[in-house]
LOLORO-793648 format. One record per residue (C-alpha): residue in three letters; z, x, y negated; residue number from 1. Coordinates in pm, 1 decimal, decimal comma, padded with zeros to 6 digits. Layout:
# residues N
+------+----------+----------+----------+-----+
! type !       up !     east !    north ! seq !
+------+----------+----------+----------+-----+
!  ALA !        Z !        X !        Y ! NUM !
...
+------+----------+----------+----------+-----+
# end
This chain:
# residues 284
+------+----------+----------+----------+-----+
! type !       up !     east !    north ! seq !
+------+----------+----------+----------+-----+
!  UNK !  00000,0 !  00000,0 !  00000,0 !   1 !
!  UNK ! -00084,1 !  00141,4 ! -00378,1 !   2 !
!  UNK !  00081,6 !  00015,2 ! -00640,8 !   3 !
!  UNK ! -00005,2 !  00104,9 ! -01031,4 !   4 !
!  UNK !  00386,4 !  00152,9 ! -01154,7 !   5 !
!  UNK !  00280,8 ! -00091,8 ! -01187,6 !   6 !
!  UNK !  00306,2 ! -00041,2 ! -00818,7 !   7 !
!  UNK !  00025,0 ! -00173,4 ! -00698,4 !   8 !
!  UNK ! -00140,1 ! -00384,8 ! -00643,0 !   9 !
!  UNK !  00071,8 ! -00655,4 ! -00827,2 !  10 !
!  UNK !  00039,8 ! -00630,0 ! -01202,0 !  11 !
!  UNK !  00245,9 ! -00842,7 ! -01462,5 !  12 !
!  UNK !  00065,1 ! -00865,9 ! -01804,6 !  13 !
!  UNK !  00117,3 ! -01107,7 ! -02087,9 !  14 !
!  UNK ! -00176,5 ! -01165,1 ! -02297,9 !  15 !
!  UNK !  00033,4 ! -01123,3 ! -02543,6 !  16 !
!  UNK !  00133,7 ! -00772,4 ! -02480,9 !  17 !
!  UNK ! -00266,7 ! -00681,8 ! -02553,7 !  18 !
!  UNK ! -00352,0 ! -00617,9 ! -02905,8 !  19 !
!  UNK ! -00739,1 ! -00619,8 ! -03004,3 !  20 !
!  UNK ! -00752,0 ! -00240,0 ! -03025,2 !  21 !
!  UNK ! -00645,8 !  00011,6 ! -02735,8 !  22 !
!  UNK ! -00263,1 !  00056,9 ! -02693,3 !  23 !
!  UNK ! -00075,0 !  00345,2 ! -02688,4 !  24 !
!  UNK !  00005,9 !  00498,8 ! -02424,8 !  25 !
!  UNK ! -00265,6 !  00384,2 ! -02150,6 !  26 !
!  UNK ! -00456,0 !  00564,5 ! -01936,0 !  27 !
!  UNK ! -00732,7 !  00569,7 ! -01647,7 !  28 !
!  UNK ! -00613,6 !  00637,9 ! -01326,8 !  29 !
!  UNK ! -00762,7 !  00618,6 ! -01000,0 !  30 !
!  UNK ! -00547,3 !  00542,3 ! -00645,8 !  31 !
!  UNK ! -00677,9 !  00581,7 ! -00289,7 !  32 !
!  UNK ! -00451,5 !  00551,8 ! -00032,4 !  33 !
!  UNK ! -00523,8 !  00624,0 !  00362,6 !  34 !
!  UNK ! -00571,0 !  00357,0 !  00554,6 !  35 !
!  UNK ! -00658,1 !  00222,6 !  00915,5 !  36 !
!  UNK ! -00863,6 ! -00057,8 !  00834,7 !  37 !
!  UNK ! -01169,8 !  00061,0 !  00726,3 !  38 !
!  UNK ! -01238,6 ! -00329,4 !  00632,5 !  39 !
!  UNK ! -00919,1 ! -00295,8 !  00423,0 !  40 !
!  UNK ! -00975,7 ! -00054,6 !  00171,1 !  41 !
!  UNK ! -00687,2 !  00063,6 ! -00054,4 !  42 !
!  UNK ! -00888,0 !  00188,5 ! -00355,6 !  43 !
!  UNK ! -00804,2 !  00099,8 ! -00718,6 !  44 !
!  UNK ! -00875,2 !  00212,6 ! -01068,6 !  45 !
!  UNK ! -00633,6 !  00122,6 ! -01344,2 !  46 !
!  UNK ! -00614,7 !  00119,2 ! -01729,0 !  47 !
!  UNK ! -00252,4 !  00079,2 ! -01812,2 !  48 !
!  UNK !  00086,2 !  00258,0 ! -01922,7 !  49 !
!  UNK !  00210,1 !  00420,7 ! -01620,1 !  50 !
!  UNK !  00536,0 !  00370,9 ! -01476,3 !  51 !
!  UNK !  00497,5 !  00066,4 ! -01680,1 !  52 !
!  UNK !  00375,8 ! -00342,3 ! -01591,4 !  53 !
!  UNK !  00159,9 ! -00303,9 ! -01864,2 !  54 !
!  UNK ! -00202,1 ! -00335,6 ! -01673,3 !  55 !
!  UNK ! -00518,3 ! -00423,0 ! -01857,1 !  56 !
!  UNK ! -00795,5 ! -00333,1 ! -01629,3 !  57 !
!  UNK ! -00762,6 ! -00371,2 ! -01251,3 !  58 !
!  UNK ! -01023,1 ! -00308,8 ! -01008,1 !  59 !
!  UNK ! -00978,3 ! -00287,7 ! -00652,0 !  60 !
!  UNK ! -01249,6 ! -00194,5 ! -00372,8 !  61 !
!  UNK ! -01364,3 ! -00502,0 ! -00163,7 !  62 !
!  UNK ! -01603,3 ! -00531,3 !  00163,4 !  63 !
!  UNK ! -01805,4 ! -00848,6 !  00162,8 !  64 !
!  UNK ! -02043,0 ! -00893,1 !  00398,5 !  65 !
!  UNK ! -02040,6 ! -00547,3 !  00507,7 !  66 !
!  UNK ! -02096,1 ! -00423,0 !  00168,2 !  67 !
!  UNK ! -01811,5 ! -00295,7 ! -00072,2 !  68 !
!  UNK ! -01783,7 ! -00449,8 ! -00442,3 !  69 !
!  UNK ! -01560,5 ! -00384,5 ! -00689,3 !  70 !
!  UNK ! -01296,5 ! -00647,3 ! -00741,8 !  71 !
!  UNK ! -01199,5 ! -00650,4 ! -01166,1 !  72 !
!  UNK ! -00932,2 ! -00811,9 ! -01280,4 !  73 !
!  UNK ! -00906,9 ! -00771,5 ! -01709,7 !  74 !
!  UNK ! -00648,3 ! -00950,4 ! -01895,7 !  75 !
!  UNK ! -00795,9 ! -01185,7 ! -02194,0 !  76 !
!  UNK ! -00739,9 ! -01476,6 ! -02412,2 !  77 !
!  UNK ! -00784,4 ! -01767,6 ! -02147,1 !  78 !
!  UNK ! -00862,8 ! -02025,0 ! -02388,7 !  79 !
!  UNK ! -00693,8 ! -02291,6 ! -02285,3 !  80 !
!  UNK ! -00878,7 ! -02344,9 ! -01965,4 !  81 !
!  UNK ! -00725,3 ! -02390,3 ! -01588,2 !  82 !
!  UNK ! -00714,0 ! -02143,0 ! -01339,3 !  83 !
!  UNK ! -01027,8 ! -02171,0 ! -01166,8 !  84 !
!  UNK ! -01232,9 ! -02236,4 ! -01421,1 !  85 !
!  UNK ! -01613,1 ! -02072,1 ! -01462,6 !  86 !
!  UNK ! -01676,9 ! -01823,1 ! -01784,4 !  87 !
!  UNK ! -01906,6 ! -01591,2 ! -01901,4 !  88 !
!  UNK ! -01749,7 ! -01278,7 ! -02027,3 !  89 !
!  UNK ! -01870,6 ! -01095,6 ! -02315,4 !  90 !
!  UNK ! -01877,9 ! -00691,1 ! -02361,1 !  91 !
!  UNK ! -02044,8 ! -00516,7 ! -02599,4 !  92 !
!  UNK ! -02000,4 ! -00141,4 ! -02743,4 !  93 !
!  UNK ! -02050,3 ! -00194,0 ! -03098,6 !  94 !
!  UNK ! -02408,7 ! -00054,5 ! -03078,5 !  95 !
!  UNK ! -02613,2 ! -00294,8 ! -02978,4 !  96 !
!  UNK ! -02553,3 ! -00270,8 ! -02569,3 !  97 !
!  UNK ! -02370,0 ! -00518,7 ! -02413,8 !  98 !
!  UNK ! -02368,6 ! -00732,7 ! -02106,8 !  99 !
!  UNK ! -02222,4 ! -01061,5 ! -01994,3 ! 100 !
!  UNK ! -02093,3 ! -01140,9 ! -01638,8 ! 101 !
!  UNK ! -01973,7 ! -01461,9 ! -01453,2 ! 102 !
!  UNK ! -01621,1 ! -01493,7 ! -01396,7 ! 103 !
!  UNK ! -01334,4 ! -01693,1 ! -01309,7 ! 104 !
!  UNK ! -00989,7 ! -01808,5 ! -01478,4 ! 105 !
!  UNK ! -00699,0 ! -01652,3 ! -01353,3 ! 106 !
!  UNK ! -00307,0 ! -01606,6 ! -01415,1 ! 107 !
!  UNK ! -00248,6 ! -01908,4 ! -01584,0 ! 108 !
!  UNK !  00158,4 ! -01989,8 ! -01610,9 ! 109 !
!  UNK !  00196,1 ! -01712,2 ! -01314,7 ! 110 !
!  UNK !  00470,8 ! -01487,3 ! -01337,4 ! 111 !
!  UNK !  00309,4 ! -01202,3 ! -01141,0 ! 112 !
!  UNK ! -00070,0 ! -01081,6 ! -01156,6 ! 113 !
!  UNK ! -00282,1 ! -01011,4 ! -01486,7 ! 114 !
!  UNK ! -00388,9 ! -01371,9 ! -01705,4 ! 115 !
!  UNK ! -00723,0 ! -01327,6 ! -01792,8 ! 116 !
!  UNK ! -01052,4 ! -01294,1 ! -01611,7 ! 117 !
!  UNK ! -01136,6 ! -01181,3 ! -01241,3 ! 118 !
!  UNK ! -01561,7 ! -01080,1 ! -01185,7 ! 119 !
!  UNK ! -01665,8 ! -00968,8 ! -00836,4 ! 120 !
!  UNK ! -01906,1 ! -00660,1 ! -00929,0 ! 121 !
!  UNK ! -02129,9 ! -00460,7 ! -00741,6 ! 122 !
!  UNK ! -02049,7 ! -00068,6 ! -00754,5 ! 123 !
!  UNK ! -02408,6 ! -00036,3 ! -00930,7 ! 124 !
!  UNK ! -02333,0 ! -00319,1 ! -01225,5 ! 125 !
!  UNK ! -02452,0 ! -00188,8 ! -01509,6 ! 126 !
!  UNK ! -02083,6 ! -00259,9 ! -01671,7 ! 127 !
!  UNK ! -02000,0 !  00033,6 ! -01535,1 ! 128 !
!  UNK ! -02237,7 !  00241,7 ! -01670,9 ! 129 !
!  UNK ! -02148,3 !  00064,0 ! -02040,2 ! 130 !
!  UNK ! -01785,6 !  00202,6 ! -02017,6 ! 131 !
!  UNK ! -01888,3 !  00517,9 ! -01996,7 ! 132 !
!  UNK ! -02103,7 !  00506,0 ! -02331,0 ! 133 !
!  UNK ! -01815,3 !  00465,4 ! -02564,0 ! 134 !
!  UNK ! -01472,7 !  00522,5 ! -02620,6 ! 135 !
!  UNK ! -01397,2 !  00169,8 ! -02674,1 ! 136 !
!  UNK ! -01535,7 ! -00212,9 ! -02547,7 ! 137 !
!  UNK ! -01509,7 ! -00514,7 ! -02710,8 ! 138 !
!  UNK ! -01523,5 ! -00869,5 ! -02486,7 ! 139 !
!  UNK ! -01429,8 ! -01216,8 ! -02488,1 ! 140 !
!  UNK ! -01482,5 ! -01513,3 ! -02303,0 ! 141 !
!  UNK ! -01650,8 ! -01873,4 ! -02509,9 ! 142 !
!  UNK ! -01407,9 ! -02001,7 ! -02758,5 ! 143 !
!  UNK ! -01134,5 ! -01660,4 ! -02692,4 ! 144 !
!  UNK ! -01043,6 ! -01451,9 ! -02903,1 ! 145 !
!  UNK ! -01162,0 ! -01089,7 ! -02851,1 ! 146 !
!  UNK ! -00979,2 ! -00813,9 ! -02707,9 ! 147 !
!  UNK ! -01064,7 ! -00462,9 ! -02698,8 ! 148 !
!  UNK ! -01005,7 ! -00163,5 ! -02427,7 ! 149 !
!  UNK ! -01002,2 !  00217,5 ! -02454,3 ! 150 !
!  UNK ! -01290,3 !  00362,6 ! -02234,6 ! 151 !
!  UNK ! -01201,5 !  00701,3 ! -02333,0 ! 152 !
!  UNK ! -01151,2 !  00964,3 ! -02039,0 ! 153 !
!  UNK ! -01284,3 !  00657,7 ! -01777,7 ! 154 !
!  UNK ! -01557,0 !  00824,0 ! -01609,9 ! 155 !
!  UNK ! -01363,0 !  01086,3 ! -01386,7 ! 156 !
!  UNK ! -01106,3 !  00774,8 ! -01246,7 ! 157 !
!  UNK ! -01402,5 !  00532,5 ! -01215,3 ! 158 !
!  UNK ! -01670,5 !  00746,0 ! -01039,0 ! 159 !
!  UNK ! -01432,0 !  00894,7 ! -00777,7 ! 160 !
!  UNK ! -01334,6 !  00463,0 ! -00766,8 ! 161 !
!  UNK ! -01705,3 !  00384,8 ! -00671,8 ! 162 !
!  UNK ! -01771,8 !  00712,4 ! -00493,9 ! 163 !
!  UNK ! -01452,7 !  00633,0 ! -00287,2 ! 164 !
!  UNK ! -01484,7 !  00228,6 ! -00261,5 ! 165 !
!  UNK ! -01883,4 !  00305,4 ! -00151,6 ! 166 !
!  UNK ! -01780,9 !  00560,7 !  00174,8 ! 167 !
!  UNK ! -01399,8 !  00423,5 !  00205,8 ! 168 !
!  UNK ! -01395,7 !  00553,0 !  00570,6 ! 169 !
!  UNK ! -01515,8 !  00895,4 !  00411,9 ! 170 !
!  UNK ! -01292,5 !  00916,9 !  00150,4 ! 171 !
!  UNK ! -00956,8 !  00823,8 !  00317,4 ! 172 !
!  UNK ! -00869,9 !  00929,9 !  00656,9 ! 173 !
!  UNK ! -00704,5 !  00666,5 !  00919,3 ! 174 !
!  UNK ! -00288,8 !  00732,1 !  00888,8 ! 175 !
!  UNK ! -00130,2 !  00765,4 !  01190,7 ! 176 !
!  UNK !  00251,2 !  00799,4 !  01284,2 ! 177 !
!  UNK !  00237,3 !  01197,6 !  01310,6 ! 178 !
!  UNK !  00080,9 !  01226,5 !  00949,2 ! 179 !
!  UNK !  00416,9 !  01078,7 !  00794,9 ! 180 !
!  UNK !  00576,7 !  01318,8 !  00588,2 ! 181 !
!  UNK !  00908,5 !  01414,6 !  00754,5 ! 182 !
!  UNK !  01248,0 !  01340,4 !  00576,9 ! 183 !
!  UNK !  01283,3 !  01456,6 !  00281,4 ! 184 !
!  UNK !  01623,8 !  01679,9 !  00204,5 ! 185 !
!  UNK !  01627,7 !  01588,3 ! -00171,3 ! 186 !
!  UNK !  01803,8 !  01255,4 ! -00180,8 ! 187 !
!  UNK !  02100,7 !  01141,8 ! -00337,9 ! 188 !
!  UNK !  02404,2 !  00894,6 ! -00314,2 ! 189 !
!  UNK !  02375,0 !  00619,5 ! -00543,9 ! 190 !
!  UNK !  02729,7 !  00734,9 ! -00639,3 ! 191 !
!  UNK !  02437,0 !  00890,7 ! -00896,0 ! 192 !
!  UNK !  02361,1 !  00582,9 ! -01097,7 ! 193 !
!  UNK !  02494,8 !  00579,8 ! -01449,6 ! 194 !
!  UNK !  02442,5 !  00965,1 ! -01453,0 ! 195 !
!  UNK !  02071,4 !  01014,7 ! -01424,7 ! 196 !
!  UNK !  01793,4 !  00843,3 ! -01664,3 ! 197 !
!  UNK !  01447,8 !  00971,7 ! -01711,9 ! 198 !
!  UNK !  01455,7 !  01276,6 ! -01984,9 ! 199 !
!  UNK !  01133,8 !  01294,5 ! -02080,6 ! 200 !
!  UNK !  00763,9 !  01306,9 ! -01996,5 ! 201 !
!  UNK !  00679,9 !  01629,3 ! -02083,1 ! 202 !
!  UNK !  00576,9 !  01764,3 ! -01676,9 ! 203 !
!  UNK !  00369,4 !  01523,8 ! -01523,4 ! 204 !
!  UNK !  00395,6 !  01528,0 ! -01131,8 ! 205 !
!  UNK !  00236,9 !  01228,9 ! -00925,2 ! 206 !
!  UNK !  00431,3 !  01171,1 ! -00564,5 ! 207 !
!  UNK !  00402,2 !  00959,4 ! -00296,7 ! 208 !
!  UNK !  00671,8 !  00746,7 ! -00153,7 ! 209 !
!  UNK !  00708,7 !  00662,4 !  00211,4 ! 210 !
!  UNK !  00909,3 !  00428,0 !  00398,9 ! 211 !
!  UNK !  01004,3 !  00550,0 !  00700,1 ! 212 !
!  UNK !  01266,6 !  00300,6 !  00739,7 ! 213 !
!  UNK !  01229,2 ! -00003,1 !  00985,5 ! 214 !
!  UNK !  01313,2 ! -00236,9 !  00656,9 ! 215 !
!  UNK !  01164,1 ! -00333,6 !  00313,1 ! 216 !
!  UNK !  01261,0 ! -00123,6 !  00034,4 ! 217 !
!  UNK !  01274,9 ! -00137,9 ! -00338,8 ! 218 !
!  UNK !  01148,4 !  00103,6 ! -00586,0 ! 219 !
!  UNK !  01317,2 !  00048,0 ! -00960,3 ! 220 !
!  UNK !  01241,7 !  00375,1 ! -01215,3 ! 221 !
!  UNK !  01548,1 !  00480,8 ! -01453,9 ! 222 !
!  UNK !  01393,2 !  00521,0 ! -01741,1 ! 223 !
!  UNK !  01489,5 !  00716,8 ! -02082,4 ! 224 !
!  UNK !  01763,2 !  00432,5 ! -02212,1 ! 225 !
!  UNK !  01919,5 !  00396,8 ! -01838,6 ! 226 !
!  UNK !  01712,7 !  00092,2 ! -01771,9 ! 227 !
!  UNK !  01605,3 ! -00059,9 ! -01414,7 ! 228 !
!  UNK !  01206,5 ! -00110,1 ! -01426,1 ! 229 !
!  UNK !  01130,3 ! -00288,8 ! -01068,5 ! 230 !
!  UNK !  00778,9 ! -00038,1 ! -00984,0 ! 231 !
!  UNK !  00701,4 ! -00267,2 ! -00665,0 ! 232 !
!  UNK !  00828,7 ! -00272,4 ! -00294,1 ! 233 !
!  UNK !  00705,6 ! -00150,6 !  00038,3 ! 234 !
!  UNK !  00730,2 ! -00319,7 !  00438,6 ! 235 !
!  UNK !  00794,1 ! -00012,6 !  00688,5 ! 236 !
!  UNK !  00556,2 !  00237,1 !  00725,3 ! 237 !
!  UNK !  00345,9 !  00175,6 !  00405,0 ! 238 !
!  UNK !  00346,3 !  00365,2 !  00065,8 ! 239 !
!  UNK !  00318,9 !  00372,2 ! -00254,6 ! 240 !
!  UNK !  00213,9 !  00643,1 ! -00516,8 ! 241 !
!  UNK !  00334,7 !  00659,9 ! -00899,1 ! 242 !
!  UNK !  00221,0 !  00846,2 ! -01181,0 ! 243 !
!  UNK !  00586,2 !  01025,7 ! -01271,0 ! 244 !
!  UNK !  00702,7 !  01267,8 ! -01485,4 ! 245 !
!  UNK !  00978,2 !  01583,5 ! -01342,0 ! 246 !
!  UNK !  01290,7 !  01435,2 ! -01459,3 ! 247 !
!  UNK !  01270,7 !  01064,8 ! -01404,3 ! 248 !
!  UNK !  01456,9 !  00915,9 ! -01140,3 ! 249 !
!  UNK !  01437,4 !  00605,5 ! -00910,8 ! 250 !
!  UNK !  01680,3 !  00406,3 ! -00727,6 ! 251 !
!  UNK !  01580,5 !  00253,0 ! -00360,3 ! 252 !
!  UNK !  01663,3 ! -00057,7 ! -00300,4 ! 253 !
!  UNK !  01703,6 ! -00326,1 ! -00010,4 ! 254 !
!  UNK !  01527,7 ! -00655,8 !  00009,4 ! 255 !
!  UNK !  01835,3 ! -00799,3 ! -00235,9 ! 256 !
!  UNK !  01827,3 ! -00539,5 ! -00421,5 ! 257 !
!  UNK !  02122,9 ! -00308,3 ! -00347,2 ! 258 !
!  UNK !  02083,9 !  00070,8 ! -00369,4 ! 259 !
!  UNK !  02069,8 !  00277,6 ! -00116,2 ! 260 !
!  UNK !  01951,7 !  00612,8 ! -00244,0 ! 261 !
!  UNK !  01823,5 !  00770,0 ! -00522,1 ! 262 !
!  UNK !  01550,8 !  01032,6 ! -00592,9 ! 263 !
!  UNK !  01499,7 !  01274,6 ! -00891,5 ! 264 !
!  UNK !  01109,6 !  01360,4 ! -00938,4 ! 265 !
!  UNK !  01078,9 !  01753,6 ! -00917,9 ! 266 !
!  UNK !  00788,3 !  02010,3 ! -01027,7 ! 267 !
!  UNK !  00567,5 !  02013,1 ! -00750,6 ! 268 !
!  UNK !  00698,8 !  01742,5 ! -00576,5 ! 269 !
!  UNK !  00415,1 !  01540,0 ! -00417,1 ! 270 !
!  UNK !  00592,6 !  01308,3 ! -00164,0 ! 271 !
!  UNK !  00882,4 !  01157,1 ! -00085,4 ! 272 !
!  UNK !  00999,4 !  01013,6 !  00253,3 ! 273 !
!  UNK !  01265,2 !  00693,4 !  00197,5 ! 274 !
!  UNK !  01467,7 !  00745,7 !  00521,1 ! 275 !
!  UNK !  01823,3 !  00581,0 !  00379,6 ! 276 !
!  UNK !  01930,3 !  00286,5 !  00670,4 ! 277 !
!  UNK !  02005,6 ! -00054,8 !  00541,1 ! 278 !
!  UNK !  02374,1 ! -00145,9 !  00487,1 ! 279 !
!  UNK !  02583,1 ! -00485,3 !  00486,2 ! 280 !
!  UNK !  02705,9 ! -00546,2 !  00151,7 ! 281 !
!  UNK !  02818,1 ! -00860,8 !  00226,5 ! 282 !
!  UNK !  02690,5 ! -01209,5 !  00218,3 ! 283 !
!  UNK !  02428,9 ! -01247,5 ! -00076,4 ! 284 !
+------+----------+----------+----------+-----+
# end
């Protein structure tokens, strides 16, 4: 499982958090994880702040009738219609090249998942192509208002997305139970909570969490002000990977939401194997 931290695959996005000019703070990032099912393809590209919900772009490989597509979900101004509902979205660069695709409605009232507009794309749509023209798109959907989104620095993320999404079987190699990272030695009690919050993001390191547990587990991020920021959750035996920083730590949780250990990113620290057993805390 791959999860923008915005873990992945879930992303939470008010319409209201997106301004009509590119926010602070984003960036393109690309995600392809292993997996078995060569039908099931876990390939994404993201624009968004990471370890952050704040997703405005997110496109996920697809294989429809034996052929993979890109799945794009962008958050926009739904204007006022139902989930469901058939529009034509806009995008144009501001010099005279532009292209409009069919889309659908989606996120109305949810609480989880970007409001806006989903398109099914082929990896050859010419969209594609009109990101990588300009630093910044504008688009809109009939009667919306417009948003805009930062292209800048797209290309690497989104052709090793549609190199990756065209060959998945290529590009990620089946996991099986010996290629599990063993335990990792460099966890800690969550006697550690109220002590460690993120310091800053001056080193970034990207890592890979495994649960090698037979449970679900949690993944919240301590950021700067001591703050819990749920990054997404993971069954037994799948992973997740997050766009850190050295410094920042993250508390593992339970299914209810109860610690059970804690792990400080390090320099060069690419994975990190959640091994910490479930405990009873009780009836909750």
């Amino acid at each position: 499982m791959i999860r923008f931290p915005l873990i992945l695959a879930s992303a939470v996005l008010a319409v209201s958090s997106v301004t009509a000019t590119a926010q602070q703070g984003y960036s393109w990032q690309h995600y392809a994880q292993p997996s078995s099912d060569p039908f099931q393809p876990l390939v994404t590209l993201v624009y968004g702040v990471p370890e952050t919900d704040d997703i405005q772009f997110f496109a996920s490989c697809q294989i429809g009738a034996g052929m993979p597509y890109a799945l794009v979900q962008i958050a926009a101004d739904t204007a006022g219609l139902p989930n469901g509902a058939a529009v034509s979205m806009s995008f144009t660069d501001g010099a005279g090249a532009g292209t409009i695709l069919d889309g659908s409605i989606i996120g109305v009232n949810a609480e989880f998942g970007i409001t806006g507009v989903e398109l099914a794309l082929e990896l050859e749509d010419g969209l594609f192509n009109l990101m990588r023209a300009r630093d910044v798109l504008s688009y809109a959907i009939p009667g919306g208002q417009g948003f805009e989104i930062g292209t800048a620095g797209v290309a690497g993320p989104m052709d090793q997305f549609l190199t990756t999404c065209a060959d998945p079987v290529a590009g990620a190699a089946p996991v099986t139970g010996g290629e599990l990272p063993p335990p990792a030695p460099d966890a800690h009690g969550c006697e550690m909570l109220g002590q460690v919050l993120s310091l800053n993001g001056n080193q970034p390191q990207q890592i890979t969490l495994t649960n090698m547990t037979d449970g679900y587990r949690g993944v919240v991020w301590i950021d700067y002000n001591g703050d819990f920021v749920d990054m997404g959750a993971m069954n037994a035996g799948e992973s997740m990977t997050i766009d850190s920083y050295v410094t920042h730590p993250f508390m593992i949780t339970d299914g209810p939401g109860n610690c059970l250990e804690v792990m400080v990113t390090t320099g060069g620290q690419s994975s990190f194997a959640i091994t910490a057993p479930g405990q009873f805390f009780g009836n909750e």
